[in-house]
C-alpha positions as CSV (number, residue, x, y, z in Angstrom):
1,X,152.5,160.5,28.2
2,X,150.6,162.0,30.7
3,X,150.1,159.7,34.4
4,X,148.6,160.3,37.3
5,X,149.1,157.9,40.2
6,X,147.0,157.3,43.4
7,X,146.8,155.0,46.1
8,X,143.9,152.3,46.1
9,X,142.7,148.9,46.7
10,X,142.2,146.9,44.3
11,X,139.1,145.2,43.7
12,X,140.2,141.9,42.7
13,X,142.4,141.0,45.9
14,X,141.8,144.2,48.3
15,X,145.2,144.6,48.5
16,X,146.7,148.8,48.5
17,X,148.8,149.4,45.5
18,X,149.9,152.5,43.4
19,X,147.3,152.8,40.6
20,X,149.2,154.2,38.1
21,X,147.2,155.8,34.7
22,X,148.8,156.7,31.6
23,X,147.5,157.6,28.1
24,X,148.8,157.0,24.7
25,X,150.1,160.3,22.9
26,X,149.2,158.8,19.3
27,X,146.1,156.3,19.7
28,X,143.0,156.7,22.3
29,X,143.9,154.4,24.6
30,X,144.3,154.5,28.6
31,X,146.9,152.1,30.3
32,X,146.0,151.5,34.1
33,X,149.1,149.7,35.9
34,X,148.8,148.7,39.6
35,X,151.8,148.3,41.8
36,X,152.0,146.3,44.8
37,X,153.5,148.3,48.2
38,X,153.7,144.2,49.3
39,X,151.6,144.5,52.5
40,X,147.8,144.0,53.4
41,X,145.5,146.4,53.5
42,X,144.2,145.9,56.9
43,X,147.9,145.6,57.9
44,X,148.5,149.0,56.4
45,X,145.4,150.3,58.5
46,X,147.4,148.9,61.5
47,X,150.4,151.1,60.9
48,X,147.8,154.2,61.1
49,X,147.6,155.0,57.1
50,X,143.9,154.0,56.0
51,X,143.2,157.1,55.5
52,X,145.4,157.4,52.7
53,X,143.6,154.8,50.5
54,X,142.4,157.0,47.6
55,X,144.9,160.0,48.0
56,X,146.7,161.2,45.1
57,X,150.4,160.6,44.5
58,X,153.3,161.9,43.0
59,X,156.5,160.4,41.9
60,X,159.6,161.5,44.1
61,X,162.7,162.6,41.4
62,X,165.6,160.3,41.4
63,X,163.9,157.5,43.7
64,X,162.4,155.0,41.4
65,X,159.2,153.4,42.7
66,X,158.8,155.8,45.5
67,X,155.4,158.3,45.7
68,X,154.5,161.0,48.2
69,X,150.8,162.0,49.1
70,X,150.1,165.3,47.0
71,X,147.5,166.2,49.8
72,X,148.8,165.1,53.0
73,X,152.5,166.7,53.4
74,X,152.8,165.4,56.6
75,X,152.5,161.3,55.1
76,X,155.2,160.8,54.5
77,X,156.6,158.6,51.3
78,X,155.5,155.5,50.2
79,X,157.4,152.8,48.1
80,X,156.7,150.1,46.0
81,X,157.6,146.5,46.8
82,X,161.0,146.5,44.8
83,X,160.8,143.1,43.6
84,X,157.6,143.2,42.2
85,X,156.0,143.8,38.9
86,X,153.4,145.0,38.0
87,X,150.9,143.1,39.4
88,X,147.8,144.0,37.1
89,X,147.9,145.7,34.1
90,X,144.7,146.8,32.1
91,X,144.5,148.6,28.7
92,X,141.3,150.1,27.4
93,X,140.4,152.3,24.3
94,X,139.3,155.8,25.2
95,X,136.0,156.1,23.2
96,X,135.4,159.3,21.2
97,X,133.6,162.1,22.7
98,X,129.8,162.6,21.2
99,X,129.4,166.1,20.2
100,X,126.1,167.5,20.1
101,X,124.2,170.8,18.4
102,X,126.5,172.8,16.3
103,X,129.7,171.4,17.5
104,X,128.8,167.8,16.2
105,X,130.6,169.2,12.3
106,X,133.8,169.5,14.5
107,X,136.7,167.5,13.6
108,X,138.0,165.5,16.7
109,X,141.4,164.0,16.9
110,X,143.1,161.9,19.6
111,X,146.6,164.8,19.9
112,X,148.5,165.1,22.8
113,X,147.4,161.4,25.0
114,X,143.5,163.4,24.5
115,X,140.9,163.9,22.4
116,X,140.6,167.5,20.7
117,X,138.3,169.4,18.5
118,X,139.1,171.9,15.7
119,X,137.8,175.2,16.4
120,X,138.9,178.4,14.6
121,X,141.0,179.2,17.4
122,X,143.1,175.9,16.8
123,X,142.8,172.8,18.8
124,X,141.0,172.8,22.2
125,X,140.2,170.1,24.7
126,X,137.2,168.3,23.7
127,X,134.5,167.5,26.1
């Protein structure tokens, strides 16, 4: 599974958390998982780090939980609230791309956590 994380308020409760999406490998779906960093946003603000709201993350190896900004070296780390879960969860199908012109015959398949066409080099990307 492919994921991406990133750090965002959400728009339920305006809290920051670690957006986490993920997609299936074998069905078209998308799984977006927000964890909780247990603090306010304003409060976060406060400590001088609003202007990370929005940055992408990256898991740190062999810390569970903990992120560092892909964009900002100079950040820092940032760490889930370790008694948490998941605090929202959300699951959504990934609709099939429309292909238009002569690429509409092309067979698509959901391979990989993507949707890909057939093409007569093999399996590409689809759009």
């Amino acid at each position: 599974m492919h994921e991406t994380y990133t750090l965002e308020k959400h728009p339920q409760d305006g809290m920051p958390y670690v957006k986490e999406i993920s997609f299936d490998l074998f069905h078209p779906r998308r799984y977006t998982t927000w964890w909780s960093l247990g603090v306010r946003t304003f409060d976060y603000a406060l400590m001088g780090h609003g202007e990370n709201i929005g940055q992408p993350l990256a898991p740190v190896a062999g810390r569970p939980g903990t992120y560092r900004f892909v964009n900002l070296p100079k950040a820092g780390w940032i760490q889930v609230d370790p008694r948490a879960y998941a605090t929202y969860a959300e699951t959504e199908d990934v609709p099939e791309p429309t292909l238009t012109g002569q690429r509409r015959h092309m067979e698509l398949a959901w391979r990989e956590g993507q949707w890909m066409k057939y093409t007569r080099k093999g399996w590409k990307s689809a759009p």
